[in-house]
C-alpha positions as a Markdown table, in Angstrom:
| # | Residue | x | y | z |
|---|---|---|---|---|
| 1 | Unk | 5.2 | -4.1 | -10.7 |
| 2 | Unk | 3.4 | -7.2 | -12.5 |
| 3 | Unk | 4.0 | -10.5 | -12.8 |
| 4 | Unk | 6.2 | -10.7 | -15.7 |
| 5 | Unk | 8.1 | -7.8 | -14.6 |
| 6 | Unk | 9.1 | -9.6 | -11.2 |
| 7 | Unk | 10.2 | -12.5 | -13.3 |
| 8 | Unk | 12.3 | -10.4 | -14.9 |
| 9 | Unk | 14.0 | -8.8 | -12.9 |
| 10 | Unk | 15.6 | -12.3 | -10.7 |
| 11 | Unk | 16.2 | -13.6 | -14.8 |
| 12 | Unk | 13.3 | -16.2 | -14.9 |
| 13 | Unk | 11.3 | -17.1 | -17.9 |
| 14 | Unk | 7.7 | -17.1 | -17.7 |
| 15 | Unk | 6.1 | -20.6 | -18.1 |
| 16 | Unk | 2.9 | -21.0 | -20.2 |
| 17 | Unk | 0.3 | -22.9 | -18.5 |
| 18 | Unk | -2.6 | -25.4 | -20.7 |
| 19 | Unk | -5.6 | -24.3 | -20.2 |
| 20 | Unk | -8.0 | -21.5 | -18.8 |
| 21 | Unk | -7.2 | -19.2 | -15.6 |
| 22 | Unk | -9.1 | -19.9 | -12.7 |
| 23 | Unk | -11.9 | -18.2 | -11.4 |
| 24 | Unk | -11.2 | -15.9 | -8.5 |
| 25 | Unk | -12.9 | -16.9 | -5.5 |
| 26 | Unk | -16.4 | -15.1 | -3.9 |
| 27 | Unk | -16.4 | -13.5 | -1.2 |
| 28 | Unk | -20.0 | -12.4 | 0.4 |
| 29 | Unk | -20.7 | -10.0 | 3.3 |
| 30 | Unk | -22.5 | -12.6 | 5.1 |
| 31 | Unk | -19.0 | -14.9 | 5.3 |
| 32 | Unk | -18.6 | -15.3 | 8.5 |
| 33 | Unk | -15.1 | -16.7 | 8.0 |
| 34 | Unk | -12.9 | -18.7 | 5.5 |
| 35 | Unk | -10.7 | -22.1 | 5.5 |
| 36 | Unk | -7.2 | -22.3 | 4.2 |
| 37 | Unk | -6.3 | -25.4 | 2.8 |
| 38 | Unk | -3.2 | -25.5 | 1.2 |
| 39 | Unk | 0.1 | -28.4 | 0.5 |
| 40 | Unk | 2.2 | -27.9 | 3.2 |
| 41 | Unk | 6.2 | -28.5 | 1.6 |
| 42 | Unk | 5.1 | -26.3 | -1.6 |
| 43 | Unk | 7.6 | -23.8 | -1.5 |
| 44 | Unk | 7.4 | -20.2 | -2.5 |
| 45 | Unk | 9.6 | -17.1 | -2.0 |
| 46 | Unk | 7.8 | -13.7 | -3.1 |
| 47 | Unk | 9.0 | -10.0 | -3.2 |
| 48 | Unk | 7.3 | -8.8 | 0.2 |
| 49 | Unk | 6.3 | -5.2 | -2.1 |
| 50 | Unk | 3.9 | -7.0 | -4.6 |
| 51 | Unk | 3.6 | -10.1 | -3.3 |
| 52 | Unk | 4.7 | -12.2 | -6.2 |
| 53 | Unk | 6.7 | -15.0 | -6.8 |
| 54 | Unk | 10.0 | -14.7 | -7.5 |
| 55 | Unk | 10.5 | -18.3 | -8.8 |
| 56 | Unk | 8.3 | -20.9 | -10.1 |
| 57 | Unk | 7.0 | -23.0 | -6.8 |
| 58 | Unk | 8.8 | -25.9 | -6.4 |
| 59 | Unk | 6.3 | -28.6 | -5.1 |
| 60 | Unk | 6.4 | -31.3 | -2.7 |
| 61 | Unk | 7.0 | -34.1 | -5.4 |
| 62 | Unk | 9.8 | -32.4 | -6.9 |
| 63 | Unk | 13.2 | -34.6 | -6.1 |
| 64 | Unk | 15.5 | -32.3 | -7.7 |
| 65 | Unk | 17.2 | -32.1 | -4.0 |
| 66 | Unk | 17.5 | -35.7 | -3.7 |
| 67 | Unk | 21.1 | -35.3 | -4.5 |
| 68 | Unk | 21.9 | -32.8 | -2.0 |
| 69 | Unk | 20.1 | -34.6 | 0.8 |
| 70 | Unk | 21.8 | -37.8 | 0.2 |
| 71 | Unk | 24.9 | -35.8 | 0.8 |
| 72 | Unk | 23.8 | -34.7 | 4.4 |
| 73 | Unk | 23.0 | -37.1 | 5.2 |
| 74 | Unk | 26.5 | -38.4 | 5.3 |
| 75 | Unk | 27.5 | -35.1 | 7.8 |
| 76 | Unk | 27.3 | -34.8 | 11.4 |
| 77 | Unk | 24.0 | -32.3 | 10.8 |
| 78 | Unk | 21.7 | -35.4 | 10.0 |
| 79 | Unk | 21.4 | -36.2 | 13.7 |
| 80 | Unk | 20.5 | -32.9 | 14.9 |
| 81 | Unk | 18.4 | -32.2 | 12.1 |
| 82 | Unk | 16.3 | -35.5 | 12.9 |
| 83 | Unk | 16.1 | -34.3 | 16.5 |
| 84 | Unk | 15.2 | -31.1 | 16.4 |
| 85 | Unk | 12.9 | -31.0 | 13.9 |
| 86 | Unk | 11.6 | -34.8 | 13.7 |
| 87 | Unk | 11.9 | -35.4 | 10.1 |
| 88 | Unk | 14.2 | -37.7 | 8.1 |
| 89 | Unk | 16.2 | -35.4 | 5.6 |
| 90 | Unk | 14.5 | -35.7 | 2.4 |
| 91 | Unk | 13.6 | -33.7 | -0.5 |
| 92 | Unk | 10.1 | -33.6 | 0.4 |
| 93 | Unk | 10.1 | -31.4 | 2.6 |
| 94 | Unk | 11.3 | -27.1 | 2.4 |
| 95 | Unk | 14.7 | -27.0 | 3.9 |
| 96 | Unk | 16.4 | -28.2 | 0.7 |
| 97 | Unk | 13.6 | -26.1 | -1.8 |
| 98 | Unk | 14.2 | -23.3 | -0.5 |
| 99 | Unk | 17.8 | -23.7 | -0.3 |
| 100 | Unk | 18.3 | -24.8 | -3.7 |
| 101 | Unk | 16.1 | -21.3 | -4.8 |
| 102 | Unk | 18.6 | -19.3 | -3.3 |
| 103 | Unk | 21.7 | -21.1 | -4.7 |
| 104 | Unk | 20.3 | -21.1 | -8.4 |
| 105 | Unk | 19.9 | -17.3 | -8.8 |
| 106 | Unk | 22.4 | -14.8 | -7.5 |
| 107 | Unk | 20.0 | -11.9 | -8.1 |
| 108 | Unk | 17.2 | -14.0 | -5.7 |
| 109 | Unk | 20.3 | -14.8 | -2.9 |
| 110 | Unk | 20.6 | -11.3 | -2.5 |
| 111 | Unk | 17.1 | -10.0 | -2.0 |
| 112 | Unk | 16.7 | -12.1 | 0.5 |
| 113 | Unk | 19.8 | -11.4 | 2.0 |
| 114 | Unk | 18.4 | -7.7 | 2.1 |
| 115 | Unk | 14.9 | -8.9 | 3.5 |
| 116 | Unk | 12.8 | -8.0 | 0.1 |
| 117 | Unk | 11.7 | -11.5 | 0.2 |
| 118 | Unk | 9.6 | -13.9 | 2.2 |
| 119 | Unk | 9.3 | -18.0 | 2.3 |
| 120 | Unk | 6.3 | -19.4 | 2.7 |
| 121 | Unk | 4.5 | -22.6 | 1.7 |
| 122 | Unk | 1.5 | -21.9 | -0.1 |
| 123 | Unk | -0.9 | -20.7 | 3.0 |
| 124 | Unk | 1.8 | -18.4 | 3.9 |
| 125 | Unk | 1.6 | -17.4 | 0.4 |
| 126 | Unk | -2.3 | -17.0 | 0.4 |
| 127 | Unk | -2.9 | -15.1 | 3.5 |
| 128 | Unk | 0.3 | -12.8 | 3.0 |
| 129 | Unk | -1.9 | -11.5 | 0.0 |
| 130 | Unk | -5.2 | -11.6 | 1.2 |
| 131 | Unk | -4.3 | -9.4 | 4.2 |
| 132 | Unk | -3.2 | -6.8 | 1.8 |
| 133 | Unk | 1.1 | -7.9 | 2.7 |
| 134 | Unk | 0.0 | -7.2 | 6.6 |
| 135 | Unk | 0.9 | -10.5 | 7.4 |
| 136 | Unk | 3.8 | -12.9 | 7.3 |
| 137 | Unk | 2.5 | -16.0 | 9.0 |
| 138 | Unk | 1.8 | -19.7 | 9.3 |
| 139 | Unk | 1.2 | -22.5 | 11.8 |
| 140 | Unk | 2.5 | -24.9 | 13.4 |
| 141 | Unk | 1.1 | -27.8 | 11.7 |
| 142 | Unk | 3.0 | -26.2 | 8.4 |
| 143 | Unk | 6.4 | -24.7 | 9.9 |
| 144 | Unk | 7.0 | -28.8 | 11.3 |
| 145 | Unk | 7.0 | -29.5 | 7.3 |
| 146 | Unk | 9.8 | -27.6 | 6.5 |
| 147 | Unk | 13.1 | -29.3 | 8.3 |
| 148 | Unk | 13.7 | -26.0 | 10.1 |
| 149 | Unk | 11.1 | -25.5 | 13.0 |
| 150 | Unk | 12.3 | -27.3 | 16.4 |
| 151 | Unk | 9.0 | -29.2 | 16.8 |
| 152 | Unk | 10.2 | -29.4 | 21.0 |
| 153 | Unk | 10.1 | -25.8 | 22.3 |
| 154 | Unk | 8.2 | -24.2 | 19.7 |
| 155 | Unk | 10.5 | -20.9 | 19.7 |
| 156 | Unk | 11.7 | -20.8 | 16.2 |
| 157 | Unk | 13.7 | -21.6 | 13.0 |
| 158 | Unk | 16.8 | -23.7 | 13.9 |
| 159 | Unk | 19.3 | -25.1 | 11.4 |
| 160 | Unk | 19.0 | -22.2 | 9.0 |
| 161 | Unk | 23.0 | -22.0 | 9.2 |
| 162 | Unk | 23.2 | -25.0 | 7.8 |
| 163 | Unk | 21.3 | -24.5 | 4.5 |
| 164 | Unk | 22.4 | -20.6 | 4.5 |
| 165 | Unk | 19.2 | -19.7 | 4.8 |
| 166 | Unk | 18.3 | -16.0 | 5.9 |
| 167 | Unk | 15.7 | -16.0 | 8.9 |
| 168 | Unk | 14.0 | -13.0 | 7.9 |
| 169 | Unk | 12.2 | -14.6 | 5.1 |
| 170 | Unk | 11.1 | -17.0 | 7.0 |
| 171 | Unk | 7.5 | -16.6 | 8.5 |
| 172 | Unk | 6.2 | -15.7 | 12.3 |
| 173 | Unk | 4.6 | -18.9 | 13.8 |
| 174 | Unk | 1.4 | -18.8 | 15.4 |
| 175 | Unk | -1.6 | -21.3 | 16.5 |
| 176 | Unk | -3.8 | -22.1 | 13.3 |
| 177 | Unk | -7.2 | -20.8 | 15.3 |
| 178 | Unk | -7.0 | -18.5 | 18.3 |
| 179 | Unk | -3.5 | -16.6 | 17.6 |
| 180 | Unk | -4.5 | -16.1 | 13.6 |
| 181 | Unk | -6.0 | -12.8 | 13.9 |
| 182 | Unk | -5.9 | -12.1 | 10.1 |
| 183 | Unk | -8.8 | -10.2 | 8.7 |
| 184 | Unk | -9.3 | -10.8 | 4.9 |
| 185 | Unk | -9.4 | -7.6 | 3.5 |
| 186 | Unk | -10.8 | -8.3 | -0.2 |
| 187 | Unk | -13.0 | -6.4 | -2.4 |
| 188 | Unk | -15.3 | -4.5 | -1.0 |
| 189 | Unk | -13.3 | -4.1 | 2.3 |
| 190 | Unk | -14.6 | -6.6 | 4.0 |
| 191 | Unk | -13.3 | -8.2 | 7.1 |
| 192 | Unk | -13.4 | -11.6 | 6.6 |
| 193 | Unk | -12.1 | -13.7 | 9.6 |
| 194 | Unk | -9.7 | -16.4 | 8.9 |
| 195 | Unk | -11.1 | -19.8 | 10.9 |
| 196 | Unk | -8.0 | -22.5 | 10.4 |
| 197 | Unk | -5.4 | -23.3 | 8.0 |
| 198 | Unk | -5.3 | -27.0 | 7.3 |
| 199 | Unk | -3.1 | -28.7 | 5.8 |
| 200 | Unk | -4.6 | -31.5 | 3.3 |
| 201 | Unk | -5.5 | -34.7 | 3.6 |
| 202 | Unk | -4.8 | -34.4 | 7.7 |
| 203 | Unk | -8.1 | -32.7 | 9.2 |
| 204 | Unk | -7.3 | -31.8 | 12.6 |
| 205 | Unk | -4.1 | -34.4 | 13.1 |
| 206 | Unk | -1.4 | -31.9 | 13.6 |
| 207 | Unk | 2.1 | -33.8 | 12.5 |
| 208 | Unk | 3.5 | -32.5 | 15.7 |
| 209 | Unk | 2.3 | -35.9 | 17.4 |
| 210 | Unk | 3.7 | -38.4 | 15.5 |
| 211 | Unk | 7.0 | -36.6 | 14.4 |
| 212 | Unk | 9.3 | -38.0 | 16.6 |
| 213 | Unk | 13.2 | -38.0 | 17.3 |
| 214 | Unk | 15.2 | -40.7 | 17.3 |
């Protein structure tokens, strides 16, 4: 199923971009592994059988969700969302992206109620398609971005009551070198290992250290 057939179906209208398509990347036998660098609060949801968006990506600038997080803030959740995951509640970040995906299209809501889709910033995104859909994955450094990972004990996706959100789109979270097994598996079948996935701007300064609860 393309692109514009995916759009259809969840009732969204294609957008036309200015200018030319980009170039799709080289890949060379003699790669001895690749770098994923990526913005962390981007949020996508995709249909897990082709791998395409569902929705236009909402990025981390977008303040559409301002609103809504001026609202919890006023609730009882504020506090334990600042504890457990570190983060002030702002738009910025997933939590509210992704919730505000869901709540727009009825259609969308109830895929991923049914687990047809997956969340994912945009790494999650990348490597879900390079890996031929064999992986659903991120790190660390990118699950803290979303006000849902409980940056303490590292087990999981907290809070998702809260924003209604269903934890089986949500991705597996692993350690950005030695637990990130995935083999890039693109055009000639190579086996490309992937090395890290970075988030930009922060080389190596994981936001795990200087997220802190009040």
């Amino acid at each position: 199923m393309g692109g514009n057939m995916i759009l259809r179906k969840y009732g969204i209208r294609k957008r036309k971009l200015p200018g030319r398509p980009l170039t799709p990347p080289t890949f060379r036998p003699t790669d001895r592994s690749h770098w994923v660098t990526n913005q962390r609060e981007t949020t996508l949801l995709w249909d897990r059988e082709s791998g395409l968006p569902v929705y236009h990506a909402i990025v981390w600038q977008c303040r559409r969700t301002a609103p809504n997080c001026s609202k919890i803030k006023k609730t009882k959740f504020a506090l334990k969302i600042r504890r457990k995951t570190g983060l002030v509640i702002d738009a910025y970040f997933s939590a509210t992206k992704i919730q505000w995906i869901l709540n727009h299209r009825k259609t969308i809501r109830r895929a991923a109620e049914r687990g047809d889709l997956a969340f994912g910033t945009v790494d999650s995104w990348l490597l879900y398609n390079l890996t031929g859909k064999k992986l659903h994955i991120t790190d660390y450094s990118n699950a803290s971005r979303t006000m849902l990972y409980n940056i303490h004990d590292l087990r999981g996706w907290e809070i998702l009551e809260y924003f209604c959100i269903p934890e089986k789109i949500l991705p597996a979270v692993k350690l950005p070198v030695k637990s990130m097994e995935a083999r890039l598996k693109i055009l000639l079948r190579l086996e490309i290992p992937v090395a890290i996935v970075e988030i930009n701007k922060e080389r190596f300064r994981p936001n795990l250290f200087w997220q802190r609860p009040v």
